[in-house]
C-alpha positions, 0 to 999 in steps of 0.5 A: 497429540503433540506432546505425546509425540515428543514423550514416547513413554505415553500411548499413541493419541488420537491427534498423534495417530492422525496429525504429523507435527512438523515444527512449533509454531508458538506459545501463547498464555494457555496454549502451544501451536504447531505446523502438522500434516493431516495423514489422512488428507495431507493438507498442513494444518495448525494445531492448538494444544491447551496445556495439560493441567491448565483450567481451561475446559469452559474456555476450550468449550466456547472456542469450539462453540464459536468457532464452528459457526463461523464459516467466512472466508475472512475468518480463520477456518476450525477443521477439527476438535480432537483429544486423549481425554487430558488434553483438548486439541483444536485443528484450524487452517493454516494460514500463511502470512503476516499479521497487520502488525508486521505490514505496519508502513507498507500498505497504501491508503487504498490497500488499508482501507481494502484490508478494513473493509474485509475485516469489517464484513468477518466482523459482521458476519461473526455478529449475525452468528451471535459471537463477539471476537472482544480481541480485534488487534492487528496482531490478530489479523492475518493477511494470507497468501492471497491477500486477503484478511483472515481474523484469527483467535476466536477464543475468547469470544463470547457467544450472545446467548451464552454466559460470559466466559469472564466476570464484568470487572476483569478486562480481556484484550489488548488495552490499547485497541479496547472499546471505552465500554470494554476498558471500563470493565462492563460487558460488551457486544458487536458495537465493541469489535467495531470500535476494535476494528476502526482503530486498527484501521486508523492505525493503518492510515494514520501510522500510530495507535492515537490512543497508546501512552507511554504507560499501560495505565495511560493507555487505559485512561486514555481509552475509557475516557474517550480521547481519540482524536478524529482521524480528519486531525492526523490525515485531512489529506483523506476522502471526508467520505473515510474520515467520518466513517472511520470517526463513526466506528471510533466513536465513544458511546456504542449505539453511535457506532455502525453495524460492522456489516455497513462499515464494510459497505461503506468501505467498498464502495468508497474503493469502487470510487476510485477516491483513495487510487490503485489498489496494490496489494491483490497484484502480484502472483505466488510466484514473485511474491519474494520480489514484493519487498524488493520492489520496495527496495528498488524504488527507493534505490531508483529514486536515489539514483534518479535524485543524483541523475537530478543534481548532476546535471542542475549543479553541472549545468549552472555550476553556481557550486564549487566544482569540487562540491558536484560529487558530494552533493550527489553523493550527499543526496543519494545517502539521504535519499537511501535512508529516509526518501522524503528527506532526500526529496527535501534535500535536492530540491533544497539544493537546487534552489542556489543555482536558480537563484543565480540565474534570478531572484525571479526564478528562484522564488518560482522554483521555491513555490513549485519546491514546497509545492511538489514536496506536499503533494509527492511526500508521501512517495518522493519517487513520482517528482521526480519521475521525469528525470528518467524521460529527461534522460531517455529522450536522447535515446528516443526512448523518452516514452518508457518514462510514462509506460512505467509509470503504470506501476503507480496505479490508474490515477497516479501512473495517469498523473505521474506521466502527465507530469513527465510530459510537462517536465520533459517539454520544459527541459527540452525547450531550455536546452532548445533541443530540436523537434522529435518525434517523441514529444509530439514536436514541442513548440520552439522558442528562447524559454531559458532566455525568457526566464532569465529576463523575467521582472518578477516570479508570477511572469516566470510562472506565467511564462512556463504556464504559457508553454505548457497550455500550447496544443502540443504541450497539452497533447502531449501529457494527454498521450503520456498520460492516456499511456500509463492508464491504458497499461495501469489497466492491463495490470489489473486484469486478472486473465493474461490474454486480456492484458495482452489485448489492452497492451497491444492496443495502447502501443499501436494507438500510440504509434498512429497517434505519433505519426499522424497528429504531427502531419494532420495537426501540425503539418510535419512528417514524422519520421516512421523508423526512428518512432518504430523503433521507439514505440517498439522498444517501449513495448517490449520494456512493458512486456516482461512485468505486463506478463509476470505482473498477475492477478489477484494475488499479494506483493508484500507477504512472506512464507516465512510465519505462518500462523494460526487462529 
């Protein structure tokens, strides 16, 4: 026993004689858990060791009872029951991770309702077996080192077809993820982990519990009385197909809500259709694990650096500001970029504006429309309006394409869309700078854009001028190329088998390259020079390579080794 190891006058025990206790994991209101390795197997477990002198020998029974019926792989796994006869202690996997409550923020629509759908099937499996969990709360669901969902604490469940472990009136849980039922004090079944488990994953979407005041008996009041707003009124920007699943499993009376096992269906095959984009949080392998939350911390920085990129060269090329103001705007705009990335794209669209307004009143009340625009449709990750910078400053280099190729990281739909996007901006910006043709943007059209713009009478003729650029065959060629690129490579990094993803990312740049070289000739009947796009699909190629490589499969980018914790 765990505590007979840390008192030498007791006798060995038989949990002390089998389990090495490593380190003490945490304390809970009748219990303490610790790491240990089982001698025997040498597998780490987490030991749960209920207090010497605490009244909990029926409570200790149930979770034993519980527990052992419940073999899931989204269910934290019981592996032994051991004591000395004054102490009960429960040896459960030990699970590496964190807890939802810790990721708060940092998952995607997609990988929420992924984690939800997982959480859904354990509920449901736990419910054919006859056991409630009556605690479903983010802190008491785990993301292990795969990735996947691990529903922990099982111990005050409340076995079906036995007595409850609590009278009616006593309120078990946390109140602010409790059923109306719960809350209410009467008892619960299945209907109420469901309302437990649509609520965390409104929380996930939504980023706030809409239920939690300001009081513990606000939150209480609000619960039993019912007053969940629909998830539709917090994000209307989601699938109608998600809104009125999560609203069903939220709804106030129980026989109105879905079994937890149809839930989960639902959720998966929403994620199969490909509404909500790329799952992220499956892909990344144990061994760059670390980088997860500096991969976060370099999009931002990248974002930043590509937001002064941005405004040093607008204020610099139309130089409407002071010139004394160029650094410090772009000093200004990294600062804010750095520390709240939506304001910072608010901010260097806002300060781009007075230069576009001096070169018209047209076109900067254009460029306001597709400001507003951008900010709503990019927002949520401010770093994909501003994409095509990077092209816009590879392209003297004739590396315009790792632009697109990197956009993969974004995912199928979005990497599709962020590099057809670049396409647009980068045929744009050359023709304003009237750069000549390359080999590199399928020989954009030539014309006097910049010229054009200026003179435009009204905001709808720059826009219809702008339109008229981008609806030309090489225009719409070419962000069908960027575009086809980061979704032929955004489908290399979902496989999980390397060899597979090498295939798919030879066969996209050699594509690529007879693509470049022979639409210009048969199409529009000019040469394209070998060498110069050789060298430039080559050197793409091999800028992919390294994250196609280390890029894995079916593993997590954002958890940390550093709390494990147990059911």
């Amino acid at each position: 026993m765990p505590v007979a190891l840390q008192n030498p006058s007791l006798p060995p025990s038989p949990p002390a004689e089998r389990y090495e206790v490593l380190r003490r994991l945490g304390s809970g209101g009748f219990a303490d858990v610790f790491e240990a390795r089982d001698r025997e197997t040498g597998e780490r477990v987490a030991l749960k060791v209920l207090r010497e002198g605490t009244t909990m020998p029926a409570r200790a029974a149930r979770e034993i009872e519980a527990a052992s019926t419940l073999d899931h792989p989204a269910i934290v796994a019981l592996r032994d029951t051991v004591t000395d006869g004054r102490r009960v202690c429960l040896v459960w996997e030990l699970v590496e991770g964190e807890a939802l409550d810790q990721l708060q923020g940092e998952l995607g629509d997609a990988d929420a309702v992924a984690v939800a759908a997982e959480l859904f099937d354990g509920l449901g499996f736990a419910h054919s077996q006859g056991v409630i969990h009556r605690d479903v709360k983010p802190q008491n669901v785990m993301l292990d080192a795969h990735g996947h969902v691990k529903i922990m604490d099982f111990g005050i469940a409340r076995l079906l077809d036995a007595d409850t472990l609590t009278s009616e009136g006593d309120l078990i849980g946390t109140i602010a993820y409790m059923s109306p039922e719960q809350a209410a004090g009467r008892r619960v079944g299945p209907p109420s982990d469901v309302y437990s488990a649509g609520l965390v994953l409104f929380e996930l979407l939504a980023g706030e519990n809409p239920v939690r005041g300001e009081t513990p008996a606000e939150t209480l009041s609000n619960v039993a009385a019912g007053r969940l707003p629909s998830l539709g009124e917090w994000r209307p920007d989601l699938p109608a197909t998600l809104i009125d699943l999560v609203d069903a499993a939220c709804a106030v009376r129980p026989g109105d809500r879905p079994a937890a096992v149809d839930v989960a269906v639902a959720l998966e095959d929403l994620l199969e259709s490909g509404e909500l984009g790329r799952r992220t949080l499956h892909r990344a392998r144990a061994a760059v694990r670390p980088l997860g939350r500096a991969a976060a911390a370099l999009e931002r920085g990248g974002g930043a650096a590509l937001a002064a990129a941005v405004c040093l060269a607008v204020v610099r090329e139309l130089s409407s500001y002071p010139e004394a103001w160029t650094l410090p705007l772009a000093a200004l705009t990294v600062a804010v970029w750095a520390v709240l990335p939506r304001a910072g794209l608010a901010w260097l669209l806002g300060v781009l504006a007075f230069p576009l307004f001096d070169v018209s009143f047209s076109v900067g009340v254009a460029y306001l429309v597709l400001a507003v625009a951008v900010v709503l449709v990019a927002g949520r990750r401010p770093v994909l309006a501003i994409w095509p910078a990077l092209a816009v400053l590879l392209a003297p280099f004739g590396l315009a394409l790792v632009a697109p190729a990197l956009a993969a990281v974004f995912g199928r739909l979005k990497g599709a869309l962020t590099a057809a996007w670049t396409g647009a901006v980068l045929i744009v910006v050359l023709l304003l700078e009237r750069v000549p043709r390359g080999p590199f943007t399928l020989y954009q059209p030539r014309g006097r854009l910049a010229a054009e713009l200026a003179a435009a009478e009204d905001p709808l003729d720059v826009a219809l001028d702008v339109a008229a650029v981008l609806a030309t065959p090489q225009s719409l060629v070419q962000m069908g190329v960027f575009a086809g690129l980061a979704g032929a490579l955004a489908t290399a990094l979902a496989l999980d088998r390397l060899e597979l993803r090498l295939w798919v990312w030879a066969a996209s740049f050699a594509t690529l390259f007879i693509l470049y070289r022979l639409l210009p000739l048969f199409v529009w009947e000019t040469r394209a020079t070998p060498g110069a796009l050789l060298l430039s699909v080559s050197v793409t190629a091999l800028v992919v390579l390294l994250p196609l490589v280390l890029w894995p499969g079916p593993h997590p980018e954002d958890i940390s080794d550093e709390h494990p914790e147990i059911g």
